[in-house]
C-alpha positions in Angstrom: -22.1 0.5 -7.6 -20.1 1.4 -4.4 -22.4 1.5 -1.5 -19.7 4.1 0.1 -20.1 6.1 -2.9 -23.6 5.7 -3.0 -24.2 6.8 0.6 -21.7 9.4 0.1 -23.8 10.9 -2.8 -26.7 10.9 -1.0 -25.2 12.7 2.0 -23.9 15.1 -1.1 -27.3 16.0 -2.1 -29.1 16.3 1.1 -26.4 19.0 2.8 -26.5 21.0 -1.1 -29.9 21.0 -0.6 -29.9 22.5 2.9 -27.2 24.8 2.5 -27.2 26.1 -1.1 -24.2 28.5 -0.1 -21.8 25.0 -0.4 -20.0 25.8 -3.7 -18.4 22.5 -4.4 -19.4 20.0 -7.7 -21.5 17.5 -6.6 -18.9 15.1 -7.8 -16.2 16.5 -5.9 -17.8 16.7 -2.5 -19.0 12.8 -2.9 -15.6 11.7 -3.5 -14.2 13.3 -1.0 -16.8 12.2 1.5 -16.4 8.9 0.3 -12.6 8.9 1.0 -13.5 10.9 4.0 -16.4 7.3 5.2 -13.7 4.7 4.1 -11.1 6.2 6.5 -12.9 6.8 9.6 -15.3 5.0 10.1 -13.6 1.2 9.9 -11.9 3.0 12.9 -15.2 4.2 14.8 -17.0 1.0 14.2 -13.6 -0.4 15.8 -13.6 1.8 18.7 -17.5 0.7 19.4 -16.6 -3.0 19.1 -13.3 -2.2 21.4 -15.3 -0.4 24.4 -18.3 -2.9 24.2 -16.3 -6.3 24.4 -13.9 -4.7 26.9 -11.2 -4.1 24.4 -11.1 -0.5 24.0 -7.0 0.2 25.0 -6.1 -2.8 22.5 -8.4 -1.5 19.9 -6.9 1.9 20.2 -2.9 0.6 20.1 -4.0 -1.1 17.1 -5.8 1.2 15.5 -2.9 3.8 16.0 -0.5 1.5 14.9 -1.9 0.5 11.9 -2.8 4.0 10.6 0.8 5.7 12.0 2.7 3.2 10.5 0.3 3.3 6.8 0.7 7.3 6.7 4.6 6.4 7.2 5.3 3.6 4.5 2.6 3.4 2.4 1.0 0.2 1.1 -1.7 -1.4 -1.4 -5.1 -0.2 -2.2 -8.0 -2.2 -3.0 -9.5 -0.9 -6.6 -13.4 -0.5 -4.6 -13.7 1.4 -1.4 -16.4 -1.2 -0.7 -13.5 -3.6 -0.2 -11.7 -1.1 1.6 -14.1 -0.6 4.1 -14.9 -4.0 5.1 -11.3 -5.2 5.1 -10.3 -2.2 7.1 -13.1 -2.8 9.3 -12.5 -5.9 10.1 -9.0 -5.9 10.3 -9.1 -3.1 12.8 -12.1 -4.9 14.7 -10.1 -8.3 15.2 -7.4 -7.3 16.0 -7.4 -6.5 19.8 -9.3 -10.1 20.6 -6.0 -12.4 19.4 -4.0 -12.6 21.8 -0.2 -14.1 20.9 2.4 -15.4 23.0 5.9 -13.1 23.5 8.0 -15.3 20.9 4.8 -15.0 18.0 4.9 -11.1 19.0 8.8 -10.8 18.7 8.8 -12.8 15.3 5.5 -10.7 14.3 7.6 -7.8 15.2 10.9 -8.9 13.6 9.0 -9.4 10.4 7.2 -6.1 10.5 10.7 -4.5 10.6 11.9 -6.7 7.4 9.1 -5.8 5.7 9.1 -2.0 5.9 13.0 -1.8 5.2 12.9 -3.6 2.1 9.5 -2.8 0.7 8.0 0.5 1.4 8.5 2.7 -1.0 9.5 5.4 1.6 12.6 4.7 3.3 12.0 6.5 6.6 13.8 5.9 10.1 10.8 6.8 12.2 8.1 3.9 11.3 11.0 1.0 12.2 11.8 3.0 15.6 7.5 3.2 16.1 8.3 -0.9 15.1 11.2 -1.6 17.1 8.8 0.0 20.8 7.2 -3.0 20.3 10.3 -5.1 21.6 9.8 -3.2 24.7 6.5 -2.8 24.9 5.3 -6.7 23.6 1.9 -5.3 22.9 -0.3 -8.1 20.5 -2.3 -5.3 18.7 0.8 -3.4 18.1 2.4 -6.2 16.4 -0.4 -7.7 14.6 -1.4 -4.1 12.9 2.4 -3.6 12.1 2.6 -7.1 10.0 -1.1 -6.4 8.2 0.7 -3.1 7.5 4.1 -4.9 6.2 2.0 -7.1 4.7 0.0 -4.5 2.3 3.4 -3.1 1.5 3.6 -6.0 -0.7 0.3 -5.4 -2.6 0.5 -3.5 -5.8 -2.3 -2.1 -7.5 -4.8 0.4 -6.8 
């Protein structure tokens, strides 16, 4: 049993039971409160982590970075949203503490780029442009978040 799923349905039944006017199936409103847990919260336990260890404008560059360039090209999905949680989670809470030299960053970079042109599924201009800033701006996060991202590009399965 999914604990998202599970706290999700709980959540389900306490607001139906406080406000009988929500129409929605039981069913329906878990899942989508479950899809709704898995997506933002990684990001706000992130963003607590961030501002707490001193990280906050890393954690937010790689929190954007990773979720612009995902909405853009796509990418794997684990089968559990368990797994998707705590992957995402920590993913996006690790991030901002590695810090990488400019040549890692560039190769990071240049990888990210390679990646997205010749495996996401949707062939779109803007997330290598969003890629290619990083040349300029030689940002760690950014770079680290754009190869996880390339990297689930190659992931099949759902």
């Amino acid at each position: 049993m999914s604990v998202v799923i599970e706290v999700s349905r709980r959540i389900t039944r306490w607001v139906k039971n406080e406000n009988p006017a929500v129409r929605s199936s039981e069913e329906r409103f878990t899942a989508l409160l479950a899809l709704q847990i898995s997506n933002y919260f990684p990001i706000i336990i992130a963003l607590v982590l961030g501002f707490v260890s001193g990280k906050a404008i890393e954690t937010i560059i790689g929190a954007v970075s990773v979720v612009s360039i995902r909405i853009m090209t796509g990418g794997g999905h684990f089968k559990n949203l368990d797994h998707c949680f705590i992957f995402s989670t920590i993913i996006l809470a690790t991030i901002p503490h590695i810090s990488l030299n400019n040549e890692l960053i560039f190769a990071l970079t240049s990888a990210s780029i390679v990646l997205v042109l010749t495996r996401s599924e949707q062939r779109k201009l803007f997330p290598i442009i969003i890629i290619v800033l990083n040349f300029f701006f030689v940002s760690s996060a950014a770079a680290l978040a754009f190869i996880v991202q390339g990297i689930s590009l190659t992931i099949k399965g759902r």
